[in-house]
C-alpha positions as CSV (number, residue, x, y, z in Angstrom):
1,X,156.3,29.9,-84.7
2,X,155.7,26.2,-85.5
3,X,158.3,24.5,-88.2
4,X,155.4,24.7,-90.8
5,X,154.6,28.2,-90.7
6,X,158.5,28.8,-90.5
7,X,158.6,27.1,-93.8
8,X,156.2,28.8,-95.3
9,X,157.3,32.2,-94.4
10,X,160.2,31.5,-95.9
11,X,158.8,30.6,-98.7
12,X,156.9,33.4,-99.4
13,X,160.0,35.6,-98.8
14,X,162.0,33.6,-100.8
15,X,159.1,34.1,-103.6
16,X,158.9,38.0,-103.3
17,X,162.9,38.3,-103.7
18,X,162.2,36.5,-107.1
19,X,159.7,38.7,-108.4
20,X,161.5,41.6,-107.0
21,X,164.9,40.7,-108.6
22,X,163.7,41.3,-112.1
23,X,164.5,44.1,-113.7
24,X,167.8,44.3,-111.5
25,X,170.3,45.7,-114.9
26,X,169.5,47.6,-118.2
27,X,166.8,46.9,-120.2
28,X,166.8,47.1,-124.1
29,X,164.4,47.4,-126.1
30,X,164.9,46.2,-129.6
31,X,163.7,48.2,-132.6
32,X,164.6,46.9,-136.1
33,X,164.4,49.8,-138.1
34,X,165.6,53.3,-138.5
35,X,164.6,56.1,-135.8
36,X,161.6,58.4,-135.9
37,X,158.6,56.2,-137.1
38,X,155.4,55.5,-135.1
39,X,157.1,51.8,-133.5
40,X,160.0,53.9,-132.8
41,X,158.5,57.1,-131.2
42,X,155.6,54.6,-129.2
43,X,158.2,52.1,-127.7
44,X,160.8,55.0,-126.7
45,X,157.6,55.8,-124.5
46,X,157.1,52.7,-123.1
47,X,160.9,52.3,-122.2
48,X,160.5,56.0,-120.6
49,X,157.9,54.9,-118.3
50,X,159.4,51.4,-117.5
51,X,162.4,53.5,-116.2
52,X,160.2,55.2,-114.0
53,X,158.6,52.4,-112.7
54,X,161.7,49.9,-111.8
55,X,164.3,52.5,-111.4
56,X,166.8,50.9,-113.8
57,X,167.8,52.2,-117.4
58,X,166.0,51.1,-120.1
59,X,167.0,52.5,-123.8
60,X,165.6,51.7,-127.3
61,X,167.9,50.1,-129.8
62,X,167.4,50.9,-133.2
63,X,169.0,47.9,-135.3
64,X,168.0,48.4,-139.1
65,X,168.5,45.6,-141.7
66,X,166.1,46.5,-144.7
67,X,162.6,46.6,-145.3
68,X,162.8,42.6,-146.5
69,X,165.6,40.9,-143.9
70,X,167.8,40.1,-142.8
71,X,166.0,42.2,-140.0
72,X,169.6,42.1,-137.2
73,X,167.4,43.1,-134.3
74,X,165.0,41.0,-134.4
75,X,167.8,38.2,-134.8
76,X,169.2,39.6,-131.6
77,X,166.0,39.2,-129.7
78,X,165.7,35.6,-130.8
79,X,168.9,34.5,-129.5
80,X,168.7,36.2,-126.4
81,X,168.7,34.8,-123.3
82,X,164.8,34.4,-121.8
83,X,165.6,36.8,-119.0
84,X,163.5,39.6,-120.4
85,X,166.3,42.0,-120.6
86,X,165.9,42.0,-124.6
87,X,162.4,43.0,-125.5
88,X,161.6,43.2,-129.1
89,X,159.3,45.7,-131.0
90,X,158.6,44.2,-133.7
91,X,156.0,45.0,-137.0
92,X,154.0,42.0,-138.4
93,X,156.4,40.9,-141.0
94,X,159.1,39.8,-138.4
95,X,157.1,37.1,-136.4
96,X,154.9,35.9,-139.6
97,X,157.3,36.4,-142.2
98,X,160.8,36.3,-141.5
99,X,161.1,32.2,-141.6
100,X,159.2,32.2,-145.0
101,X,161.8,34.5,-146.6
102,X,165.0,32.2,-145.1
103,X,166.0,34.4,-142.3
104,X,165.8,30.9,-140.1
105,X,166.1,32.3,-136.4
106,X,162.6,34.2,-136.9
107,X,160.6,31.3,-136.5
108,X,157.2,31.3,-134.1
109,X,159.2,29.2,-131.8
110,X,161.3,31.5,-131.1
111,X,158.9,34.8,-129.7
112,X,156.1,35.0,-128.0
113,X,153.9,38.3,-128.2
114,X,153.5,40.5,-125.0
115,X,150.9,42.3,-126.7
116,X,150.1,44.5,-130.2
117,X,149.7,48.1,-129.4
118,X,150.1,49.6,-133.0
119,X,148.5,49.7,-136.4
120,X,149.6,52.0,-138.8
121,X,147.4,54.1,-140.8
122,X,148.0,53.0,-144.0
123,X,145.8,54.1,-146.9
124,X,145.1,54.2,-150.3
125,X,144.8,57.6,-151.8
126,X,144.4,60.1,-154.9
127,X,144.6,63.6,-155.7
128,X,141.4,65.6,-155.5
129,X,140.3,65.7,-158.8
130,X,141.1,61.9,-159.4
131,X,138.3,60.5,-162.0
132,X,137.0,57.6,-159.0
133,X,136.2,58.5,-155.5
134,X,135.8,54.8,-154.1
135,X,137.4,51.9,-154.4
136,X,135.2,49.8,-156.9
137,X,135.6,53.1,-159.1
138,X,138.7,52.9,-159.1
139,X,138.7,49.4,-160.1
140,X,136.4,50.1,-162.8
141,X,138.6,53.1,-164.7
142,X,141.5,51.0,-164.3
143,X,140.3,48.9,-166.5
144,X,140.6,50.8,-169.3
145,X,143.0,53.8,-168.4
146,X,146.6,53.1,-166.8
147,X,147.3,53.9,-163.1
148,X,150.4,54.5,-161.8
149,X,150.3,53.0,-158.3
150,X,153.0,54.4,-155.7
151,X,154.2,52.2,-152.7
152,X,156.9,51.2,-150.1
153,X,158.1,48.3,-151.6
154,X,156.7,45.0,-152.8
155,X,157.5,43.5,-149.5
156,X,156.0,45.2,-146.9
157,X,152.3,44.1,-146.1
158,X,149.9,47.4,-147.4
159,X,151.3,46.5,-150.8
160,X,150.3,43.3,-151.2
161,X,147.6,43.9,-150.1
162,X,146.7,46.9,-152.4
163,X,148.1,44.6,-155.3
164,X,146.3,41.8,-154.1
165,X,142.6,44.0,-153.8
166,X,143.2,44.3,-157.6
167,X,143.8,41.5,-158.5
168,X,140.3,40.4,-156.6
169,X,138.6,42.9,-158.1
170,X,139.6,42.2,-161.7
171,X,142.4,45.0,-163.1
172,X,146.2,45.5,-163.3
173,X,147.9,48.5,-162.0
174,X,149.4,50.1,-165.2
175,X,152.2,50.6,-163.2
176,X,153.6,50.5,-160.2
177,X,157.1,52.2,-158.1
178,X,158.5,52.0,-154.5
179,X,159.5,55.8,-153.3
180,X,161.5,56.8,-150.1
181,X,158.2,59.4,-149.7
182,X,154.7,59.1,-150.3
183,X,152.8,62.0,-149.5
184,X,150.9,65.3,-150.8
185,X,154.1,66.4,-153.4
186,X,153.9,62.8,-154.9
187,X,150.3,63.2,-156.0
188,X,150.8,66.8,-156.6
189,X,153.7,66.2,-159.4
190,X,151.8,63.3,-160.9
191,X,154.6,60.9,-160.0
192,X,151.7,58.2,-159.2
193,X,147.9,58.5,-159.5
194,X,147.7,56.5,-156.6
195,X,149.8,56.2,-153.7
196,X,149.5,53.5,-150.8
197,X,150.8,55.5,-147.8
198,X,150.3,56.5,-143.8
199,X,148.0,58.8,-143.3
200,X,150.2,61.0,-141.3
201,X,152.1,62.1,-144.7
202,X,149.1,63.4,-146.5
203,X,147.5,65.1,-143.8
204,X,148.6,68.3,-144.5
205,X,147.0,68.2,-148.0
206,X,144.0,66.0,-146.5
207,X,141.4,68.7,-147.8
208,X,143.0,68.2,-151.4
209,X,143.5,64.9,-151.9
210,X,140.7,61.4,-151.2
211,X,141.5,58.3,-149.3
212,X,139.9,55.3,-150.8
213,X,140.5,53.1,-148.0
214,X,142.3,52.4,-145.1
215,X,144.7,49.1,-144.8
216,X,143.5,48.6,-141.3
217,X,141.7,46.9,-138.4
218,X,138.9,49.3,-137.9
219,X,138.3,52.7,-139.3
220,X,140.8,55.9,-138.6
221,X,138.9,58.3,-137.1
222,X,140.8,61.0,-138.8
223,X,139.0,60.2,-142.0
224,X,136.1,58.2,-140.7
225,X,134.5,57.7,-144.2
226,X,136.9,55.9,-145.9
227,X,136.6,52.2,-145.4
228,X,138.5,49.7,-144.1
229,X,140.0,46.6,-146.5
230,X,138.3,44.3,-144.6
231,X,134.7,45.9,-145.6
232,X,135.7,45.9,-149.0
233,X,137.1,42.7,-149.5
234,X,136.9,40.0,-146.2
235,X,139.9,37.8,-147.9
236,X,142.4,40.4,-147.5
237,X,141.4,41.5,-143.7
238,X,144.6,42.3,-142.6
239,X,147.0,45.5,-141.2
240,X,150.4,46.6,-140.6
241,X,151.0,46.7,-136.5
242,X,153.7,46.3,-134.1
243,X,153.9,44.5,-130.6
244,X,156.3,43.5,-127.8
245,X,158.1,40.6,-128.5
246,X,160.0,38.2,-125.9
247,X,162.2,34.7,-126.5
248,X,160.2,32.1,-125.7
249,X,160.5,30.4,-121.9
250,X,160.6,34.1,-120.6
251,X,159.4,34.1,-116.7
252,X,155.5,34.9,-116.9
253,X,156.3,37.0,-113.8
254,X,159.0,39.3,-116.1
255,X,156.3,39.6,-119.1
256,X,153.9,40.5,-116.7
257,X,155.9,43.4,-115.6
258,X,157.0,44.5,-118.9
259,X,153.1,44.5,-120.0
260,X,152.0,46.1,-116.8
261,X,154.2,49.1,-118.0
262,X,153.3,48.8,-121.7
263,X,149.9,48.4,-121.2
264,X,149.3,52.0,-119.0
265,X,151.8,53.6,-121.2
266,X,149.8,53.1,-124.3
267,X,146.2,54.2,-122.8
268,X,148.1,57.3,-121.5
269,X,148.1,60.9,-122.8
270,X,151.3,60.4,-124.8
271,X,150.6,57.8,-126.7
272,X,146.9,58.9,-127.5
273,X,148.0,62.1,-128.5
274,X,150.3,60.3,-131.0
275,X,147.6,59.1,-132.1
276,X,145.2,62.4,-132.4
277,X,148.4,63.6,-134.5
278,X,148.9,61.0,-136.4
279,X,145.9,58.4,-137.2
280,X,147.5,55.9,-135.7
281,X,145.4,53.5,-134.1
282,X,147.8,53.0,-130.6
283,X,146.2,50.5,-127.9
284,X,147.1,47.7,-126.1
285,X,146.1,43.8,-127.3
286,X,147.1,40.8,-124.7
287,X,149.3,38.0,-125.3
288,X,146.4,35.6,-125.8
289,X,144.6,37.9,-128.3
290,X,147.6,39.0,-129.6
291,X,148.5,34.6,-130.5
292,X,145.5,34.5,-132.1
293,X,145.8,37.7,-134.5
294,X,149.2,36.2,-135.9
295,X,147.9,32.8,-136.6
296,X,144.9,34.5,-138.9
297,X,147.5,36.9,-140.6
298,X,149.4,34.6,-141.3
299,X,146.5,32.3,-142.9
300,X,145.9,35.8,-144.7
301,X,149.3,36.2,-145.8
302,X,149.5,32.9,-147.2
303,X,146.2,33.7,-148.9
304,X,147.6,36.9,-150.5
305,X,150.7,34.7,-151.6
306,X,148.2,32.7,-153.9
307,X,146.5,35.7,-155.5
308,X,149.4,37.5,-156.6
309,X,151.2,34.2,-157.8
């Protein structure tokens, strides 16, 4: 063996022991929120099946801080080391929002996305017998009769945008109300003539009650007549998901394992069955495409900042 090919042997071994030395300790992965939800139940599989694969432990850590900051996991993940060892799973708000509402380590220089794999199935629905069975209906009664609108909280992205659809399409909620639950009871009791909700909450009532529309990407194909936002009004294009999130200056050899992982576990029978349950619309969006969708949220978040000022 001549020096050169010495040298480059070495070299390649040298390179393989890098690549193989990650994961080599636990992995986290960071969930800001409360157990149980969609983000939670999806990334618990992913962490499952990246076990598997590498042979090392790899747990989801739910760190809840409130619906509107200060958002402690996601914190965490920012001032990580870029080692890959502290993987975020984060929803829209935490990437787009979290500098604009003064929580100043959740800035887009901090994260880059491994990929989305997650939109919720938010809707906008009414009890069976509701006087308007579309959207522009709706927008028409409200005019002249009050509406009691039910939500989340002012915060979180499906209620701007509902607020912001009405203000496009000239009326005023009578009223609106954040609840802890949103589903068939709500509408039953009359607590709110409307309510802006996941889909997975009123599907036991689904043959009783109409969904206007659907605060999402593409249609749910649980209830594949309602419309999405975007077909009603282009401006407010825009949904609630959740991606992989890692500090910036992460190895592109450690993301690419973590997706390679991510990826299959999200086009597998686990997650897609999640999905069958739920209306959840559970895929897997690269890091490129994935760039490219938070810049244009966030252009549509801004926008939907100017129509509700």
């Amino acid at each position: 063996m001549n020096r050169f090919t010495a040298t480059l042997a070495a070299f390649t071994l040298t390179a393989t022991a890098a690549l193989a030395d990650y994961p080599e300790k636990p992995v986290n992965f960071i969930v800001p929120w409360p157990p149980g939800d969609l983000e939670d139940v999806l990334t618990r599989i992913i962490a499952e099946d990246f076990q598997k694969e590498y042979g090392v432990a790899a747990a989801v850590v739910n760190k809840p801080g409130g619906g509107g900051g200060p958002f402690p996991g996601a914190i965490e993940v920012a001032n990580a080391p870029a080692d890959g060892y502290t993987i975020g799973s984060f929803v829209i708000g935490v990437p787009i929002l979290g500098h604009k509402i003064d929580i100043p380590p959740l800035t887009p220089a901090r994260f880059d996305p491994l990929g989305i794999f997650l939109t919720y199935p938010f809707v906008i629905a009414t009890a069976g017998d509701a006087p308007y069975s579309t959207m522009a209906e709706l927008a028409a009664y409200a005019k002249d009769n009050e509406v009691a609108l039910g939500h989340f909280g002012d915060v979180l992205t499906p209620t701007q945008v509902t607020k912001a659809f009405a203000r496009n399409a000239g009326f005023e909620w009578g009223s609106d109300a954040a609840f802890d639950a949103l589903d068939c009871n709500t509408l039953a009791s009359g607590d709110a003539d409307v309510i802006n909700t996941t889909l997975q909450l009123i599907l036991p009532c689904l043959d009783q009650v109409k969904v206007l529309v659907a605060i999402t990407d593409t249609r749910i194909p649980l209830v594949p007549d309602a419309p999405t936002i975007g077909e009603l009004d282009p401006t407010l294009n825009i949904a609630l998901w959740n991606g992989l999130f890692v500090t910036k200056d992460t190895p592109q050899d450690v993301r690419d394992k973590i997706v390679a992982v991510a990826s299959k576990s999200m086009m597998g029978e686990r997650a897609q069955q999640v999905a069958k349950d739920t209306g959840a619309l559970v895929y897997w969006q690269g890091a490129e495409e994935s760039a490219a969708r938070i810049e244009t949220d966030s252009a549509t978040i801004d926008r939907i900042g100017e129509i509700l000022k």
